[in-house]
N, CA, C and O atoms as a GROMACS GRO file, in nm:
protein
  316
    1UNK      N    1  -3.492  -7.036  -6.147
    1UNK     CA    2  -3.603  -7.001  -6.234
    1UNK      C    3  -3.675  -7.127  -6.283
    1UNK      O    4  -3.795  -7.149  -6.266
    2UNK      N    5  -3.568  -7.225  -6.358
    2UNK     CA    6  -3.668  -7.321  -6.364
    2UNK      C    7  -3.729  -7.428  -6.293
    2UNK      O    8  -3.792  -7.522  -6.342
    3UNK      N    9  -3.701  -7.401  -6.155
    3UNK     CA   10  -3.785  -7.473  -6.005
    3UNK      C   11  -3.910  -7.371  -5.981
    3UNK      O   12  -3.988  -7.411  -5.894
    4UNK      N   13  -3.953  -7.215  -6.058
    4UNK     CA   14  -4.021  -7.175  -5.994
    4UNK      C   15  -4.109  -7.215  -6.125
    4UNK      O   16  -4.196  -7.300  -6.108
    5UNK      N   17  -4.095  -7.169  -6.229
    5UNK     CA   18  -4.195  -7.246  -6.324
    5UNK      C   19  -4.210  -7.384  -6.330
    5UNK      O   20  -4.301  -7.419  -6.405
    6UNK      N   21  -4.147  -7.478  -6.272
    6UNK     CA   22  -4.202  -7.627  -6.276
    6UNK      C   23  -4.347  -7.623  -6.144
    6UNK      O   24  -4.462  -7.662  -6.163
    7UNK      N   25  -4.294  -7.568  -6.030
    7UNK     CA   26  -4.400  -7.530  -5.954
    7UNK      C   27  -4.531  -7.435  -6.004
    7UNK      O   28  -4.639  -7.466  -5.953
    8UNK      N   29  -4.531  -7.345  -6.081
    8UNK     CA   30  -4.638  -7.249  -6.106
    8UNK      C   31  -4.733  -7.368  -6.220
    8UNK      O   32  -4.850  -7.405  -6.216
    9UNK      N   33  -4.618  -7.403  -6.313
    9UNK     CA   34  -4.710  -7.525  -6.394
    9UNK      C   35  -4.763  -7.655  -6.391
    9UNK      O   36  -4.788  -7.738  -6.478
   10UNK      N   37  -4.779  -7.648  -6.237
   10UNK     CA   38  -4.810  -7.784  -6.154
   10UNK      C   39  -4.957  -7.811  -6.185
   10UNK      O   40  -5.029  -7.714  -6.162
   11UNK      N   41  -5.015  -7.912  -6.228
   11UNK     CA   42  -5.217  -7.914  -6.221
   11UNK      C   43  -5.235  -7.894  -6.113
   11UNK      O   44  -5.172  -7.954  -6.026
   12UNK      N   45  -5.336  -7.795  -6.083
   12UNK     CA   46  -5.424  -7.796  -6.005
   12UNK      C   47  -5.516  -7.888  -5.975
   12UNK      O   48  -5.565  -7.947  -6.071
   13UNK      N   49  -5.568  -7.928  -5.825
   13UNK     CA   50  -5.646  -8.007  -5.830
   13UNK      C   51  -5.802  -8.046  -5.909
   13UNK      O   52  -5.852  -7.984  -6.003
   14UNK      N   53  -5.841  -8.131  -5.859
   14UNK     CA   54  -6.008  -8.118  -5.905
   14UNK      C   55  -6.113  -8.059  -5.816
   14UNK      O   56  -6.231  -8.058  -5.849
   15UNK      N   57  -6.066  -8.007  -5.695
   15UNK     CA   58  -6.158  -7.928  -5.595
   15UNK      C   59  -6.118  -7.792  -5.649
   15UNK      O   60  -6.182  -7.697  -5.604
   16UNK      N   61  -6.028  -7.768  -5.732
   16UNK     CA   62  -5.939  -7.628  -5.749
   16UNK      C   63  -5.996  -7.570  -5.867
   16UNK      O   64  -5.950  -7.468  -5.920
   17UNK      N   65  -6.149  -7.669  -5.932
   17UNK     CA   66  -6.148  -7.601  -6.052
   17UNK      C   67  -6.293  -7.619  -6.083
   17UNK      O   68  -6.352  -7.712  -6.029
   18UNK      N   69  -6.372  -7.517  -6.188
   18UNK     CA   70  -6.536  -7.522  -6.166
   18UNK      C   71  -6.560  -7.530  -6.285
   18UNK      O   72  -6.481  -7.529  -6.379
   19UNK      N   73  -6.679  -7.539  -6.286
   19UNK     CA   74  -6.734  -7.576  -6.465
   19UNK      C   75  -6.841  -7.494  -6.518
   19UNK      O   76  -6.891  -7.435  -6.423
   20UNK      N   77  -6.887  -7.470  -6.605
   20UNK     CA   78  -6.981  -7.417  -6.658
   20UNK      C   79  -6.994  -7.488  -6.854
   20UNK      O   80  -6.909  -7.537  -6.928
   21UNK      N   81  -7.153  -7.456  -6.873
   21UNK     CA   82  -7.141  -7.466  -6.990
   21UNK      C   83  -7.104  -7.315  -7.074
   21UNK      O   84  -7.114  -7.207  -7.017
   22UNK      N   85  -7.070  -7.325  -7.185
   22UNK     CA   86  -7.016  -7.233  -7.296
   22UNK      C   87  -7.096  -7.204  -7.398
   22UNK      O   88  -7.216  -7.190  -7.372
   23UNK      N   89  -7.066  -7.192  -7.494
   23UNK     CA   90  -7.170  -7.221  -7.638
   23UNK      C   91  -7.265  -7.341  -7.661
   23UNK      O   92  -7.214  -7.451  -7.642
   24UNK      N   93  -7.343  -7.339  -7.684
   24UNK     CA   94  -7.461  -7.460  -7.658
   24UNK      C   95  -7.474  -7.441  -7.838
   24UNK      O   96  -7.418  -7.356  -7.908
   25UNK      N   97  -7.573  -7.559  -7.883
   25UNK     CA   98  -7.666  -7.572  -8.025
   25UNK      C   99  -7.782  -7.460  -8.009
   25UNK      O  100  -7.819  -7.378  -7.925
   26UNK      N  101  -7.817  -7.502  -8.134
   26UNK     CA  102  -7.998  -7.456  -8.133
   26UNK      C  103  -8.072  -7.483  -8.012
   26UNK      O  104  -8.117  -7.408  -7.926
   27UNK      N  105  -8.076  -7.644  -8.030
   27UNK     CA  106  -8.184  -7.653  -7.931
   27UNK      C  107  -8.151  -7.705  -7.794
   27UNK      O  108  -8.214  -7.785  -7.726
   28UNK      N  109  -7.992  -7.616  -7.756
   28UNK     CA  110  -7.917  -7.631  -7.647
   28UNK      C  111  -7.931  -7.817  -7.576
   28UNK      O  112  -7.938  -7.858  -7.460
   29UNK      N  113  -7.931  -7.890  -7.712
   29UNK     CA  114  -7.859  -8.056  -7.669
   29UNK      C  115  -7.748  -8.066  -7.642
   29UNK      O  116  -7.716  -8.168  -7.580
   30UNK      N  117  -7.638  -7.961  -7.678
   30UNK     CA  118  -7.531  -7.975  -7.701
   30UNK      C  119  -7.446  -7.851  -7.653
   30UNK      O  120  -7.454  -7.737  -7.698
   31UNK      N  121  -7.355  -7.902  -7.543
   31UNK     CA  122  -7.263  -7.771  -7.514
   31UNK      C  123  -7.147  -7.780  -7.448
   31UNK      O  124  -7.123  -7.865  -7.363
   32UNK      N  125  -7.065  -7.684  -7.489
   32UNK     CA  126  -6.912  -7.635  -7.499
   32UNK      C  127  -6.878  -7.640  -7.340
   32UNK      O  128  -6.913  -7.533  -7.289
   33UNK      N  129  -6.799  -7.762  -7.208
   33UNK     CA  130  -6.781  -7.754  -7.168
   33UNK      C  131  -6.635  -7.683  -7.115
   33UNK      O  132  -6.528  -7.721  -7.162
   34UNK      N  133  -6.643  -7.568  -7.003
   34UNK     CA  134  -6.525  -7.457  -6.989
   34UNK      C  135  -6.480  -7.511  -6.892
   34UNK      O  136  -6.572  -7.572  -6.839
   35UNK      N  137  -6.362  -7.527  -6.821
   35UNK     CA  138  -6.345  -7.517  -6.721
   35UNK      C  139  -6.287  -7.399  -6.658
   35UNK      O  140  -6.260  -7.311  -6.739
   36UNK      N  141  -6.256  -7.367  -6.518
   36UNK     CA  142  -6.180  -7.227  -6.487
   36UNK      C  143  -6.104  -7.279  -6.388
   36UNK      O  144  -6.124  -7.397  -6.358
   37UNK      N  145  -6.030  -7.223  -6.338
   37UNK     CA  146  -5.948  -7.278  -6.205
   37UNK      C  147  -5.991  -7.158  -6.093
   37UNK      O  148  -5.949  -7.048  -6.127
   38UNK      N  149  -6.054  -7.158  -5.988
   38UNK     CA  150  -6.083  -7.123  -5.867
   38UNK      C  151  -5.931  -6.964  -5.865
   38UNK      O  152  -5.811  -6.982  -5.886
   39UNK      N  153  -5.997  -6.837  -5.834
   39UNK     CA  154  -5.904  -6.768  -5.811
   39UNK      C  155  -5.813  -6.781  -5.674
   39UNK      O  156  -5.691  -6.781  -5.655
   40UNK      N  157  -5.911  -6.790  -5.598
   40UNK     CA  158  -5.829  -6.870  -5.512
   40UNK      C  159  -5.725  -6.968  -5.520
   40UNK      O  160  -5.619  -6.938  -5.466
   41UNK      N  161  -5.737  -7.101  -5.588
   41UNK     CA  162  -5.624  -7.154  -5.591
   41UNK      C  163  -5.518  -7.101  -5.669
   41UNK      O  164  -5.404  -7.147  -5.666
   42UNK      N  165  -5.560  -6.989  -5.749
   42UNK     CA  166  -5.459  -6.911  -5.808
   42UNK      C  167  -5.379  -6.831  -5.710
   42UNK      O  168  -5.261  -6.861  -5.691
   43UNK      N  169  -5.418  -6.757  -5.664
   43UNK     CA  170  -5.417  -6.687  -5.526
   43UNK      C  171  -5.269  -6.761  -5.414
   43UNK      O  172  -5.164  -6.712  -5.371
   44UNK      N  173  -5.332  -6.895  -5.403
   44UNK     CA  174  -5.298  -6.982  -5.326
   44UNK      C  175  -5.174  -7.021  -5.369
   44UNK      O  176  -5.096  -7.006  -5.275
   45UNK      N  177  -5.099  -7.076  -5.498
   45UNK     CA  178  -5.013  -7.074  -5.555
   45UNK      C  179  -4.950  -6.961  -5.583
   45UNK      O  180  -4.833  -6.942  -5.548
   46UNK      N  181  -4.999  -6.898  -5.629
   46UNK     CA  182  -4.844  -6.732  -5.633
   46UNK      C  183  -4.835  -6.737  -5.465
   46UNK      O  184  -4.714  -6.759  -5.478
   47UNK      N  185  -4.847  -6.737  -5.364
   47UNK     CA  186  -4.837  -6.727  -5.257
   47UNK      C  187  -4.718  -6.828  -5.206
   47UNK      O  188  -4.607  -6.816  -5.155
   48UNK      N  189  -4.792  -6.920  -5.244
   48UNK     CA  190  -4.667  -7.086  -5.168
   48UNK      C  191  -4.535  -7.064  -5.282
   48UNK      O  192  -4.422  -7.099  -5.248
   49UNK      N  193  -4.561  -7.000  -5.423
   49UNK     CA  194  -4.400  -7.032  -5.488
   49UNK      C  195  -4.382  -6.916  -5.516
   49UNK      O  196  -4.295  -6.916  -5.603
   50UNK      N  197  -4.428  -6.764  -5.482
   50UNK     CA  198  -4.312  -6.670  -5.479
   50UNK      C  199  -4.353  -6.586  -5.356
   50UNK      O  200  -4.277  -6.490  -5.366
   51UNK      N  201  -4.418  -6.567  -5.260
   51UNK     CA  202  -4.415  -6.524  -5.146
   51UNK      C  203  -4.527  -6.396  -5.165
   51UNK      O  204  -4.500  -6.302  -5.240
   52UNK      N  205  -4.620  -6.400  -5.110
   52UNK     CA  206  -4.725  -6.309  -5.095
   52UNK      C  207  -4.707  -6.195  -5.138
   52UNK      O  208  -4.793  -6.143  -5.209
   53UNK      N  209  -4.550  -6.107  -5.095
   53UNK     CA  210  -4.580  -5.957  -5.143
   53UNK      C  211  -4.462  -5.970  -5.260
   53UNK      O  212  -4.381  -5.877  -5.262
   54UNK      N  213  -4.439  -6.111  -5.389
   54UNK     CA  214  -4.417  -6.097  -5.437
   54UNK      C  215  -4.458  -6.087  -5.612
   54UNK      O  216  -4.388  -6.076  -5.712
   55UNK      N  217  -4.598  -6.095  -5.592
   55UNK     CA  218  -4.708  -6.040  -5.696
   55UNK      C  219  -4.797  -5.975  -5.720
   55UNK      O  220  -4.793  -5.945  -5.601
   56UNK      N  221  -4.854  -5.936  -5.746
   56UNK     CA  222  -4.979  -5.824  -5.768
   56UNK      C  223  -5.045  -5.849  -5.898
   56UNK      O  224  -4.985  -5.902  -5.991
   57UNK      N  225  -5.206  -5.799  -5.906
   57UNK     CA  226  -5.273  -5.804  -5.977
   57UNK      C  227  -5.370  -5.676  -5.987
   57UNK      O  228  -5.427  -5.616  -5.896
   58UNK      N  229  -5.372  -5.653  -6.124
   58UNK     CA  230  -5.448  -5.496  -6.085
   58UNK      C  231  -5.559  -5.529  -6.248
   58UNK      O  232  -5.532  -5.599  -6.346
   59UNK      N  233  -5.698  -5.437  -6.217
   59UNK     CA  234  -5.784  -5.435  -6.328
   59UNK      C  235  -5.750  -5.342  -6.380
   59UNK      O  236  -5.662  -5.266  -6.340
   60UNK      N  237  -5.826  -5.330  -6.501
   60UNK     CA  238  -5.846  -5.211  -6.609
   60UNK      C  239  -6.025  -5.234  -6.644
   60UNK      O  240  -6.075  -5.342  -6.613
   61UNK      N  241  -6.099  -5.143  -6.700
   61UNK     CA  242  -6.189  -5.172  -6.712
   61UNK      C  243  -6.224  -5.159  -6.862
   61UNK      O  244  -6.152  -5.072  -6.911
   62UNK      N  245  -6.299  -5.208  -6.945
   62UNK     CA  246  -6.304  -5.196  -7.077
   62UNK      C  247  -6.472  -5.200  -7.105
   62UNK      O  248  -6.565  -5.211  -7.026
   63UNK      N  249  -6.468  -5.185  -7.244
   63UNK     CA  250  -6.593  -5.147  -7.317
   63UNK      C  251  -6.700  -5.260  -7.229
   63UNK      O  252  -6.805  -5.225  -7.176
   64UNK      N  253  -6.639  -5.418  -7.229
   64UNK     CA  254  -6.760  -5.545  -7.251
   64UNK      C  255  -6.715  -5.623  -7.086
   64UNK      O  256  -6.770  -5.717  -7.030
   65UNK      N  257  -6.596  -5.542  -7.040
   65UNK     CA  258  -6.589  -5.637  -6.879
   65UNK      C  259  -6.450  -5.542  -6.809
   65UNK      O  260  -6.444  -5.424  -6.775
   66UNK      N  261  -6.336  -5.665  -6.806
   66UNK     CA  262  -6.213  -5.584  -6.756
   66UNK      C  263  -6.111  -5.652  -6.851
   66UNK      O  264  -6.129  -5.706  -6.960
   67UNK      N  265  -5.998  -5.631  -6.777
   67UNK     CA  266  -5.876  -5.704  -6.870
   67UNK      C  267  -5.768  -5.693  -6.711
   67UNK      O  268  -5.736  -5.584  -6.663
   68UNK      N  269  -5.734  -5.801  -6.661
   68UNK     CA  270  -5.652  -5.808  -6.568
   68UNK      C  271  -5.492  -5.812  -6.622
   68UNK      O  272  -5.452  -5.860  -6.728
   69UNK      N  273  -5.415  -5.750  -6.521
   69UNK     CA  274  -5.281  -5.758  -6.522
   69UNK      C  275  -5.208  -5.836  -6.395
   69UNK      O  276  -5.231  -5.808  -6.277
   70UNK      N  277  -5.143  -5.910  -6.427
   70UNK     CA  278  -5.085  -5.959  -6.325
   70UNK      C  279  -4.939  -5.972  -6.336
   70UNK      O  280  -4.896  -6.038  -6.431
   71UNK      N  281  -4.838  -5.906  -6.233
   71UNK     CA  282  -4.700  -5.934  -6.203
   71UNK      C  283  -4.627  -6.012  -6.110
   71UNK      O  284  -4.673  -6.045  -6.000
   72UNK      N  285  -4.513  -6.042  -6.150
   72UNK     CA  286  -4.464  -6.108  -6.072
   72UNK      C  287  -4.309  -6.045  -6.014
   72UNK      O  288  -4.242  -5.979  -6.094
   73UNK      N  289  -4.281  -6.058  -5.938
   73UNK     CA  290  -4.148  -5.980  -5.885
   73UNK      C  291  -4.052  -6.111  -5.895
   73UNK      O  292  -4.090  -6.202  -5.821
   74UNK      N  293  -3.931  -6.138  -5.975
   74UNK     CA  294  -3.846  -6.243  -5.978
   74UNK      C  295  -3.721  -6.181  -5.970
   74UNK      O  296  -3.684  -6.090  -6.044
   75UNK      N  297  -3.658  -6.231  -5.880
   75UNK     CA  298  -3.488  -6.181  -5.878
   75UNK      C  299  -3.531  -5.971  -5.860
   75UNK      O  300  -3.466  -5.897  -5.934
   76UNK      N  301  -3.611  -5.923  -5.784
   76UNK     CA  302  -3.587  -5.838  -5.785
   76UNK      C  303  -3.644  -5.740  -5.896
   76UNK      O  304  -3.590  -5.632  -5.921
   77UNK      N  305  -3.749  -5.783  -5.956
   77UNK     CA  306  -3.757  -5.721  -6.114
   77UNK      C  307  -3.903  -5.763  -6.123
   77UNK      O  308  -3.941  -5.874  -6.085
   78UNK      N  309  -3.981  -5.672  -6.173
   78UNK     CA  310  -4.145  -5.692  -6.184
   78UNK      C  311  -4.149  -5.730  -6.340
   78UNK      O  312  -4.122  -5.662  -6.439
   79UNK      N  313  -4.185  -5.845  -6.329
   79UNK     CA  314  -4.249  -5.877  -6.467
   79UNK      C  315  -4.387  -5.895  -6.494
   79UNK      O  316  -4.424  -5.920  -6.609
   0.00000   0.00000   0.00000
């Protein structure tokens, strides 16, 4: 277990991750840089450290977007 979380909490690269601005000022001089990490390299990692058909991800949809769920199958057991 704790070889698979040292791997899942590994940085991602800098090709692995995108930017956008966030909250800006008034007179938008000024703004809240976000970063995100590429789903893909998310993707890409549950894949290399617990094996493709050992996670899943499913939506829900809500009032203002979605709300994702994501599991993981460890030792046999969906968390």
């Amino acid at each position: 277990m704790e070889k698979i979380l040292e791997l899942l909490q590994k940085e991602f690269k800098d090709d692995e991750l995108e930017y956008r601005v966030g909250a800006t000022n008034e007179d938008k001089t000024l703004g809240l840089a976000l970063v995100y990490v590429q789903a893909r390299a998310i993707q890409k990692r549950l894949d290399e450290v617990l094996g493709a058909t050992n996670w899943k991800v499913s939506y829900r949809e809500v009032e203002n977007g979605f709300i994702a769920k994501l599991e993981l199958r460890i030792n046999d057991e969906w968390i």
